[in-house]
Chimera marker file (.cmm) of the C-alpha trace (Angstrom):
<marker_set name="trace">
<marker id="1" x="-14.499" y="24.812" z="-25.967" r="1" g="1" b="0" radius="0.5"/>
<marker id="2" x="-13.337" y="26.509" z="-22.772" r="1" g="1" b="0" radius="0.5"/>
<marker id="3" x="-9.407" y="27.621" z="-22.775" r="1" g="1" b="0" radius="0.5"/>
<marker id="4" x="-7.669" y="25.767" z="-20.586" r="1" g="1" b="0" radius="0.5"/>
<marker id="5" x="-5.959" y="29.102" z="-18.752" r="1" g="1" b="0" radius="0.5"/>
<marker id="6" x="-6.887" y="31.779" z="-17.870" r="1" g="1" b="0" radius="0.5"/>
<marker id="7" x="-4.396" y="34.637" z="-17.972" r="1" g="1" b="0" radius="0.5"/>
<marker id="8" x="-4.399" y="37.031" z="-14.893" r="1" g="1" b="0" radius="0.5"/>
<marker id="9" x="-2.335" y="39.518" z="-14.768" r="1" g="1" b="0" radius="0.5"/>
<marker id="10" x="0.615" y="37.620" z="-16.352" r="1" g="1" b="0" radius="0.5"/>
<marker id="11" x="0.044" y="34.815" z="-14.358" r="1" g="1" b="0" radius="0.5"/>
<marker id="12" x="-1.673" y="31.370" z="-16.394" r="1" g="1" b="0" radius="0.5"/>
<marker id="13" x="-4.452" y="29.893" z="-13.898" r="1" g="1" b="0" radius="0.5"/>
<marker id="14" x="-6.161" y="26.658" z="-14.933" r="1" g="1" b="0" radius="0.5"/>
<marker id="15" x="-9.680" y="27.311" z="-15.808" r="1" g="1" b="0" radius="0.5"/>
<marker id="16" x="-10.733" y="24.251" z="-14.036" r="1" g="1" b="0" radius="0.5"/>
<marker id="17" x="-9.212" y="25.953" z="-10.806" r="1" g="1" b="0" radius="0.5"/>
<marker id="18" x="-11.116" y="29.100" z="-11.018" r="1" g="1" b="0" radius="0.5"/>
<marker id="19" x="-14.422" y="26.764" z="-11.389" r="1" g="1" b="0" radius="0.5"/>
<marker id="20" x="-13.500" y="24.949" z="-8.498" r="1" g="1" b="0" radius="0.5"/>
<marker id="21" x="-12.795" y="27.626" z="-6.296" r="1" g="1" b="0" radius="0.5"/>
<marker id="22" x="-16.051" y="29.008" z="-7.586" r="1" g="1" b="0" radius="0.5"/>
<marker id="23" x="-17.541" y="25.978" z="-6.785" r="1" g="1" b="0" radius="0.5"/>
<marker id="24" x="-16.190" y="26.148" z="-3.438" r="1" g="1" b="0" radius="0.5"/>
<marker id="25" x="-17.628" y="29.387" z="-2.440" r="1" g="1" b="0" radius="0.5"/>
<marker id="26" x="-21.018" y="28.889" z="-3.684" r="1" g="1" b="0" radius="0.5"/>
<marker id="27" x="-20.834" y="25.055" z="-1.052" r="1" g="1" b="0" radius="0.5"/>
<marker id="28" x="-19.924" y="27.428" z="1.251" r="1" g="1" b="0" radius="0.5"/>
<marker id="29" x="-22.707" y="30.074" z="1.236" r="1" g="1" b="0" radius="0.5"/>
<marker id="30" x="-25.201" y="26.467" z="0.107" r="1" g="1" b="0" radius="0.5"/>
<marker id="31" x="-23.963" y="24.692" z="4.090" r="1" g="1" b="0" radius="0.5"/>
<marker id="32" x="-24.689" y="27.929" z="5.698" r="1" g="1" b="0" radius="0.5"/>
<marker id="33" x="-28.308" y="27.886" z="4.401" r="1" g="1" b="0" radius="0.5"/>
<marker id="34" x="-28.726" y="24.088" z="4.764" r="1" g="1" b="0" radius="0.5"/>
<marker id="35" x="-27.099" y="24.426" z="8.205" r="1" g="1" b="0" radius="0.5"/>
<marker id="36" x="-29.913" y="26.806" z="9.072" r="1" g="1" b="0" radius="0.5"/>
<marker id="37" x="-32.736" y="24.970" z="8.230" r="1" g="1" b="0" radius="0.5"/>
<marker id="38" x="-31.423" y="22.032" z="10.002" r="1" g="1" b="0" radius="0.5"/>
<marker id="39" x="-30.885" y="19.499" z="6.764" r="1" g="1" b="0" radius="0.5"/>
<marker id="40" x="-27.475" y="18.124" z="8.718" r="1" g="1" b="0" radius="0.5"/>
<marker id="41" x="-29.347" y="16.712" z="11.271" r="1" g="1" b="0" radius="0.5"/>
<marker id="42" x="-31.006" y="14.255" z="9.339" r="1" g="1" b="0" radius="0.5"/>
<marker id="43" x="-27.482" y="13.198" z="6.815" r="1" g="1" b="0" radius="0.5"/>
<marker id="44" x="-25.347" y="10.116" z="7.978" r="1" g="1" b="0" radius="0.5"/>
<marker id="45" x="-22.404" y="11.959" z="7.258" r="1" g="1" b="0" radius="0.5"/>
<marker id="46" x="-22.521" y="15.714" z="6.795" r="1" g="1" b="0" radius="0.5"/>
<marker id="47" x="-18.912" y="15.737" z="5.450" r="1" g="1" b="0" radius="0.5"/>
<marker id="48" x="-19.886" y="13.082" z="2.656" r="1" g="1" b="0" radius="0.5"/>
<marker id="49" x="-22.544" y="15.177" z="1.849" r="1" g="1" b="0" radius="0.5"/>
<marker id="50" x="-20.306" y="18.218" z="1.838" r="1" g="1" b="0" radius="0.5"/>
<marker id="51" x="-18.182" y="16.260" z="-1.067" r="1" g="1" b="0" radius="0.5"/>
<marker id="52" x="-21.433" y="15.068" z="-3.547" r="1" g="1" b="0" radius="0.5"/>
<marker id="53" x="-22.526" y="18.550" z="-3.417" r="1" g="1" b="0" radius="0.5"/>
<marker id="54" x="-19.020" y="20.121" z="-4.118" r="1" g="1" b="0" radius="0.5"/>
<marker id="55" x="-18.560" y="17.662" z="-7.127" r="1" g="1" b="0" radius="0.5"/>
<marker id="56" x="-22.360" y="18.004" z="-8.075" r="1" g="1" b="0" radius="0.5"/>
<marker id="57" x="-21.718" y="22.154" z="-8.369" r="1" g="1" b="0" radius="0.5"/>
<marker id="58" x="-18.558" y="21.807" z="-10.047" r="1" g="1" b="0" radius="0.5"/>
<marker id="59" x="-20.153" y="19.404" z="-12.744" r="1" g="1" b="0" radius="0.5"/>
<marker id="60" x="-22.975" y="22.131" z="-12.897" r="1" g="1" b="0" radius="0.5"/>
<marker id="61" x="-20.317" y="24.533" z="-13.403" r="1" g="1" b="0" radius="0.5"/>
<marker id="62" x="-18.309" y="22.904" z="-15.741" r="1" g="1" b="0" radius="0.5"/>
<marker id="63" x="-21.316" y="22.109" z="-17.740" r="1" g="1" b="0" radius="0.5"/>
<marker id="64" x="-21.923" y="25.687" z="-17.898" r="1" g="1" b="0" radius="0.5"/>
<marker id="65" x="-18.708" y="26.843" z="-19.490" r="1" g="1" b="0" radius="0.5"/>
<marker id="66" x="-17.823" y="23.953" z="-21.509" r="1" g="1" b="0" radius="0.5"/>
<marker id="67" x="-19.469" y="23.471" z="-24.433" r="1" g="1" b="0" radius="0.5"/>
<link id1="1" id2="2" r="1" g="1" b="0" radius="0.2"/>
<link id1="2" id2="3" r="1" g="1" b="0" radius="0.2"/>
<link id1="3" id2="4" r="1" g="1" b="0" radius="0.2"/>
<link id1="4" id2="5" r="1" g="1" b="0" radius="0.2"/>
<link id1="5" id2="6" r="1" g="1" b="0" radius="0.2"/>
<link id1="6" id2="7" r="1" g="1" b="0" radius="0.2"/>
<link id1="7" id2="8" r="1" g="1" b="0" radius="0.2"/>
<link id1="8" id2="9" r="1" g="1" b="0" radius="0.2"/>
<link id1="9" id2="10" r="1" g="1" b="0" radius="0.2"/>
<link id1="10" id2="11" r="1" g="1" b="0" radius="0.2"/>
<link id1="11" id2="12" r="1" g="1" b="0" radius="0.2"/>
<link id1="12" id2="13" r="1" g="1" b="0" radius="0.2"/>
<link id1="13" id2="14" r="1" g="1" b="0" radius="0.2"/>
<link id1="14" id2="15" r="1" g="1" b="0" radius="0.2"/>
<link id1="15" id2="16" r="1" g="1" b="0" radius="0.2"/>
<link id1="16" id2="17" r="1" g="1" b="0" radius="0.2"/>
<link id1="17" id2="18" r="1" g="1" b="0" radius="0.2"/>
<link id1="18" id2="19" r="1" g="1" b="0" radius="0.2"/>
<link id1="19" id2="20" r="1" g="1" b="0" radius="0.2"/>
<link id1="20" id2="21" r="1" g="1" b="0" radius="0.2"/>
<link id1="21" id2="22" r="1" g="1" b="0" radius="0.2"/>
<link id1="22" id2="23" r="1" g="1" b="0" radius="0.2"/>
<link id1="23" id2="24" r="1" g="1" b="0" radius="0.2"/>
<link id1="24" id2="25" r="1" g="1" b="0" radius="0.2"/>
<link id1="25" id2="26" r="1" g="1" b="0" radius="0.2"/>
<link id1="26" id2="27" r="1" g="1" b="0" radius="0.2"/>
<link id1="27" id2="28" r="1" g="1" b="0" radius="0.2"/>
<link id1="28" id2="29" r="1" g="1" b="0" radius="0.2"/>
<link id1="29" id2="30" r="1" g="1" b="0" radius="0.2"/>
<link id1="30" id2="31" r="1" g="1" b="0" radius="0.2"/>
<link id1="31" id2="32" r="1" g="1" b="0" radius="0.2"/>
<link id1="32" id2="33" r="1" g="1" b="0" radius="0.2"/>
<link id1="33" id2="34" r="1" g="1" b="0" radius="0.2"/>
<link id1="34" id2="35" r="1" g="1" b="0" radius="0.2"/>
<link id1="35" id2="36" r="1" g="1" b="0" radius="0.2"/>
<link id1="36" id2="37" r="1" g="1" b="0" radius="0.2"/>
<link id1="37" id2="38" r="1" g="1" b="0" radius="0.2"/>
<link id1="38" id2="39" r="1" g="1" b="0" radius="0.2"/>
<link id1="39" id2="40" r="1" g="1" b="0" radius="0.2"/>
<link id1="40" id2="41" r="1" g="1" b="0" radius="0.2"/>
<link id1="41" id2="42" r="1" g="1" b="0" radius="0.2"/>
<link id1="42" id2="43" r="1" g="1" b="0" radius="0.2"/>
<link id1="43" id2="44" r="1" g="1" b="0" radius="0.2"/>
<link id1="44" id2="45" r="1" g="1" b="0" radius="0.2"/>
<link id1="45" id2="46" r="1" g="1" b="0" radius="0.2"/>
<link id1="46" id2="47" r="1" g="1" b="0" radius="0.2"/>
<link id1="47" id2="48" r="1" g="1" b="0" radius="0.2"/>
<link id1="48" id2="49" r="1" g="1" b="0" radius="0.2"/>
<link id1="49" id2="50" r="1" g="1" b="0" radius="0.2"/>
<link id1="50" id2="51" r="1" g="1" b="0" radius="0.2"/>
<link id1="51" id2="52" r="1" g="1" b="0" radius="0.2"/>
<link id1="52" id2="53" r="1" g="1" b="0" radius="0.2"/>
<link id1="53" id2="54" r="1" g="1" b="0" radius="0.2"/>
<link id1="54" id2="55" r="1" g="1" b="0" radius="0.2"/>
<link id1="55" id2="56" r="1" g="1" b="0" radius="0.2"/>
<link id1="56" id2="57" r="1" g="1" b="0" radius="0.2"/>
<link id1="57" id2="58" r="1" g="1" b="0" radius="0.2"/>
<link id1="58" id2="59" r="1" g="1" b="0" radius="0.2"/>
<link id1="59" id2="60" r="1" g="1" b="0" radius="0.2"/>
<link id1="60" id2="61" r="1" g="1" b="0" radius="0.2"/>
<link id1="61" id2="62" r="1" g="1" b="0" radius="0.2"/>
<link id1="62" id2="63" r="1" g="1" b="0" radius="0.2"/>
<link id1="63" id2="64" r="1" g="1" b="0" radius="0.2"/>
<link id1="64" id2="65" r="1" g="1" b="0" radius="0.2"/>
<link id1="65" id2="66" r="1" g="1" b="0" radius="0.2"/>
<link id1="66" id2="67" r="1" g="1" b="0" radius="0.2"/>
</marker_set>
């Protein structure tokens, strides 16, 4: 099982934080590449979209380092 905190430098972070800031950054770099190849142009609503694949990455990720 994954601690709960992570200590850095004296300071007690939630893991699930750190996973969802991860999770953030990797969207980010994900909506520049589907921005490029056009894919929201054909979404109803690119913000909804945003949101499923934020929560579908931080599932992925949480999967990952729980276990």
């Amino acid at each position: 099982m994954i601690n709960p905190t992570v200590d850095i430098y004296g300071v007690f972070v939630p893991a699930f934080l750190l996973m969802a800031l991860g999770a953030w950054f990797f969207l980010k770099v994900l909506h520049v590449g589907l921005a490029r190849i056009g894919f929201y142009k054909i979404t109803a609503h690119p913000a909804l979209t945003d949101l499923a694949l934020f929560v579908l990455i931080l599932v992925a990720l949480s999967a990952l380092f729980v276990q």
